[in-house]
C-alpha positions as CSV (number, residue, x, y, z in Angstrom):
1,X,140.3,64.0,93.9
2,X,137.1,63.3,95.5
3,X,133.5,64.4,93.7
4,X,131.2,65.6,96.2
5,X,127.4,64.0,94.9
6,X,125.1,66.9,94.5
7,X,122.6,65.5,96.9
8,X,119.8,68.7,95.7
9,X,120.6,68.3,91.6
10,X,117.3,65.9,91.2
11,X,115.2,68.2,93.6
12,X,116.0,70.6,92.0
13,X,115.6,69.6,88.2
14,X,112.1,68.8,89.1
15,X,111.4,71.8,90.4
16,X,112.5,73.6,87.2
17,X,110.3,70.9,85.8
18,X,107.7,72.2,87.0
19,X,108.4,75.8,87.1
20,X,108.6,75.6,83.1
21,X,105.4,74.2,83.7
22,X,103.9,76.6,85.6
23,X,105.4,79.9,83.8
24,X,105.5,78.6,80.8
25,X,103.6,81.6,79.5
26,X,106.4,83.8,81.3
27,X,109.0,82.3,79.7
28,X,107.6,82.5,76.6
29,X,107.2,86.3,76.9
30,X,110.4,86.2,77.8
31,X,111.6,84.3,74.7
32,X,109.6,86.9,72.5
33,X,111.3,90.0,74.5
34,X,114.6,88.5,73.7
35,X,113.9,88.5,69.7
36,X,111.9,91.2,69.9
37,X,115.2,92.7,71.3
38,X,117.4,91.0,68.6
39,X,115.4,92.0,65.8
40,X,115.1,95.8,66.8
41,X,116.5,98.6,65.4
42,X,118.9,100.6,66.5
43,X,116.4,103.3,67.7
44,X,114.2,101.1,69.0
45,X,116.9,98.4,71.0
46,X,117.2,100.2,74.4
47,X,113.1,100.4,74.8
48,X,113.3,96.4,73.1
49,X,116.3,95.5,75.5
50,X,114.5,97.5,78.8
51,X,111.7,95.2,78.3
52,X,113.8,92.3,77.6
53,X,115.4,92.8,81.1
54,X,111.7,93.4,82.8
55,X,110.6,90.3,81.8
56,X,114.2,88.3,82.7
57,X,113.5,90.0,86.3
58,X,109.9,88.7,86.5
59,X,111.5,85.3,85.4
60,X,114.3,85.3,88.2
61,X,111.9,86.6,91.0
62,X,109.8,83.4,90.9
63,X,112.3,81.6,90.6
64,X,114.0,83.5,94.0
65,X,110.3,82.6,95.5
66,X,110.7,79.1,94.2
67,X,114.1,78.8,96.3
68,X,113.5,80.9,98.8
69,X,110.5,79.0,100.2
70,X,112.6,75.7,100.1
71,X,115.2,76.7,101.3
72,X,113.5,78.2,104.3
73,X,112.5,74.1,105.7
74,X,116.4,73.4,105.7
75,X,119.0,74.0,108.1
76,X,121.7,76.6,107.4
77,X,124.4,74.8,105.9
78,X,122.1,72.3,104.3
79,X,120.1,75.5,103.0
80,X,123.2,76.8,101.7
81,X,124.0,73.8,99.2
82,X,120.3,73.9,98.0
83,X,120.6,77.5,97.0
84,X,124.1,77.1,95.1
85,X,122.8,74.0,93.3
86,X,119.9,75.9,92.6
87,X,121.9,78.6,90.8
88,X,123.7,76.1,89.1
89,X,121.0,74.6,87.4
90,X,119.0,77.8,86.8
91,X,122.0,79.3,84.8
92,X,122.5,76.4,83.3
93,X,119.0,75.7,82.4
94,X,117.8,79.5,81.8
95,X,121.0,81.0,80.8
96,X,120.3,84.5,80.9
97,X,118.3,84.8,84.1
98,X,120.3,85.5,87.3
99,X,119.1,84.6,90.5
């Protein structure tokens, strides 16, 4: 079996890095949303859970940007790998966010 190096996994930690960094108020509101959410009741959890999933789109749309622009300096196949590695580490990283 032959394990193919994941030549964008550094790039791309680094630029999570730094997007935790940078949003770091964002993701807070998002971690807030999320309890905020857990913590509702029942007549209040699909406003709670609504806002929940506003914030985890404002989350995954800077993160889209954040890939997006990179991937735009690479060639097609090589732009391809970036963006699946990408994925990878944002799901694994910021579970509930899909980008």
């Amino acid at each position: 079996m032959i394990f193919r190096r994941n030549r964008f996994g550094d790039l791309v930690r680094r630029q999570l890095d730094l997007f935790a960094a940078d949003e770091a108020g964002l993701l807070r509101e998002a971690e807030e949303a999320e309890r905020g959410y857990d913590s509702a009741e029942r007549d209040d959890a699909e406003e709670a859970y609504g806002d929940f999933q506003l914030v985890l789109e404002a989350v995954a749309e800077r993160l889209e940007e954040l890939r997006d622009t990179y991937a735009a300096t690479l060639e097609a196949g090589a732009a391809e790998d970036y963006e699946d590695a990408f994925a990878r580490a944002v799901h694994k990283r910021f579970p509930r966010v899909r980008v």
